[in-house]
N, C-alpha and C positions, 0 to 999 in steps of 0.2 A: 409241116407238110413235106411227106416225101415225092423229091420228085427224079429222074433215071439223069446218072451227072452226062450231058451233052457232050460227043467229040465227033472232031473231024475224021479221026483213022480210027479202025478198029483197038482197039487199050487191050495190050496185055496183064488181064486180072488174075489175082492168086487169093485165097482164104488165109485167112490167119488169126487163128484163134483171138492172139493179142488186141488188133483193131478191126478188126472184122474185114472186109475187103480193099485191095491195095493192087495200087495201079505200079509194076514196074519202073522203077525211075523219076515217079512224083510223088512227091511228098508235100501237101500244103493244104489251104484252105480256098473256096472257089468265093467268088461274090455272088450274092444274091438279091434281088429286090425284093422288099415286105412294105407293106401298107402298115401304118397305124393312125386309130381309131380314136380321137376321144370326144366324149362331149361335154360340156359344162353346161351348168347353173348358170344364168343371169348374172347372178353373183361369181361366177370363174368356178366357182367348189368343181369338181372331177365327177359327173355322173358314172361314165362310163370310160375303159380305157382297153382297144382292142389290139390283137397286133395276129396279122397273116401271111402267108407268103405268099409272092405272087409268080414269082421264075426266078430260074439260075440263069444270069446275063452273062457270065462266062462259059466256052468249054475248053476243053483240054486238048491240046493240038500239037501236032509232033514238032520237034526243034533238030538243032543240030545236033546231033550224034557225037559223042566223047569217047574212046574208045572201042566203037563196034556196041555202044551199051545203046539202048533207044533212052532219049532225052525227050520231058516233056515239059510245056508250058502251056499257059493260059492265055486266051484268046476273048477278043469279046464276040459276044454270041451273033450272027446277024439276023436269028431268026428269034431273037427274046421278045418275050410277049407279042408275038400272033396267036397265039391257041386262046381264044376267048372263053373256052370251058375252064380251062384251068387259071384265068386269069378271077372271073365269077365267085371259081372256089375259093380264094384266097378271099375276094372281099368277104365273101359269104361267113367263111374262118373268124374273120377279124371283128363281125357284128356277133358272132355265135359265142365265141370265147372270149370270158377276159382276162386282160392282160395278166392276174396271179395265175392263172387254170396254164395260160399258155405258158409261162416264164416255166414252169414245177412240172410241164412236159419233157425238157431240154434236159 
């Protein structure tokens, strides 16, 4: 699920062929919450096994300044998970797809 990465200040973005879009001054990875899905047999055997996203619980938020260069870091989000549409969509994801379909997305 793509969802728009959250920030406090407006983020100086640039193109680059290499990794596609890049925030000036950050370099990393954000946390996210996903939902998974599974059901069992009586017997435990794995019916079903789903997995969705539900929100990016962090955004990116400006820090101290090094140099005159804009410094950025991660924040956690205060407004994660209120949008109840898109929270819907991820369950809805995680009963739609399973878990081989979604893994062979990534």
């Amino acid at each position: 699920m793509r969802r728009d990465l959250p920030a406090r200040t407006p983020l100086p973005l640039s193109i680059d062929d290499g990794i596609g879009v890049a925030i000036s001054g950050y370099r990393g990875s954000i946390a996210a919450a996903s939902l998974y899905v599974a059901i069992l047999s009586s017997e435990g055997k794995i019916l079903y096994e789903g997995l969705g996203g539900l929100d990016v619980i962090q955004e990116v938020a400006s820090a101290a300044r090094v140099h005159d260069a804009p410094r950025w870091a991660l924040a956690p989000r205060r407004d994660s998970m209120n949008d109840a549409a898109e929270l819907r969509e991820g369950i809805e994801r995680a009963f739609e797809r399973r878990l081989g379909a979604t893994a062979s997305a990534w």
